[in-house]
N, C-alpha and C positions, 0 to 999 in steps of 0.2 A: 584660551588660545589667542595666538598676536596674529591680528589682522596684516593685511597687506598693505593696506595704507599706515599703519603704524610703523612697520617696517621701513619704506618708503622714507614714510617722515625721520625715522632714526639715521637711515643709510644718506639723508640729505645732510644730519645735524653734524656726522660725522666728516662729510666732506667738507661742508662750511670751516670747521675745528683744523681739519688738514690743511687747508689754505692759509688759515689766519698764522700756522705754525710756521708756513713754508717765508710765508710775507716776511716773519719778526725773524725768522734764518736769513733771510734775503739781506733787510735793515739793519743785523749786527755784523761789526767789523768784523774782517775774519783776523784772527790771533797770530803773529808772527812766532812759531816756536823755534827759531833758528837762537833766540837768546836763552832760553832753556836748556834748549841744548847744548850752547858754549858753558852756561852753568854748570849744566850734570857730567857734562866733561873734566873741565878743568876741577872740580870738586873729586874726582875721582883716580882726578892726576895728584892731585895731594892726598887724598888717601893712599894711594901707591908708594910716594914720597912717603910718608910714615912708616909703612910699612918697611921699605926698604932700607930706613935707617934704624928702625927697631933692630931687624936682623943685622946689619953690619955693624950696632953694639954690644947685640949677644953674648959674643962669645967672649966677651970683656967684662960682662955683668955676671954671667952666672956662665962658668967656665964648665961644669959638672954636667950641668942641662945639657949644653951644646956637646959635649965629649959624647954624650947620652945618644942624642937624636941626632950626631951625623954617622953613628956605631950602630945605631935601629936601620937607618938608610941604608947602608950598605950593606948590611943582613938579608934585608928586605928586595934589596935588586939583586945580590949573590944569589939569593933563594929564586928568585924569578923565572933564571936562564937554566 
């Protein structure tokens, strides 16, 4: 069975450890994510860009496809209503 003063002395070892954490959180710069964020942005603006020039040479590439699935689409929204 764990004593009281065993306790004591863990619930003290613990608090010392939280402090020492709190200190080296205090001592590290805090991280500017606002460039990240211009990253994951603009990375996403060009992905979009891709995207949007893929489909605007579809129907150039593969004329079959596209006859296909803009004839699914409108099945698909005629059936809807």
């Amino acid at each position: 069975m764990v004593t009281k003063a065993e306790l004591e002395a863990e619930v003290a070892e613990l608090r010392r450890q939280l402090a020492q954490q709190t200190k080296a959180e205090k001592a590290e710069p805090k991280e500017d994510h606002s460039d990240s964020l211009i990253d994951t942005i603009e990375n996403w603006s060009d992905q979009m860009d891709d995207v949007l020039t893929e489909l605007g040479e579809l129907p150039h590439k593969k004329p079959i496809l596209f006859a296909l699935g803009v004839f699914a689409l409108g099945y698909l929204v005629g059936r809807s209503r």
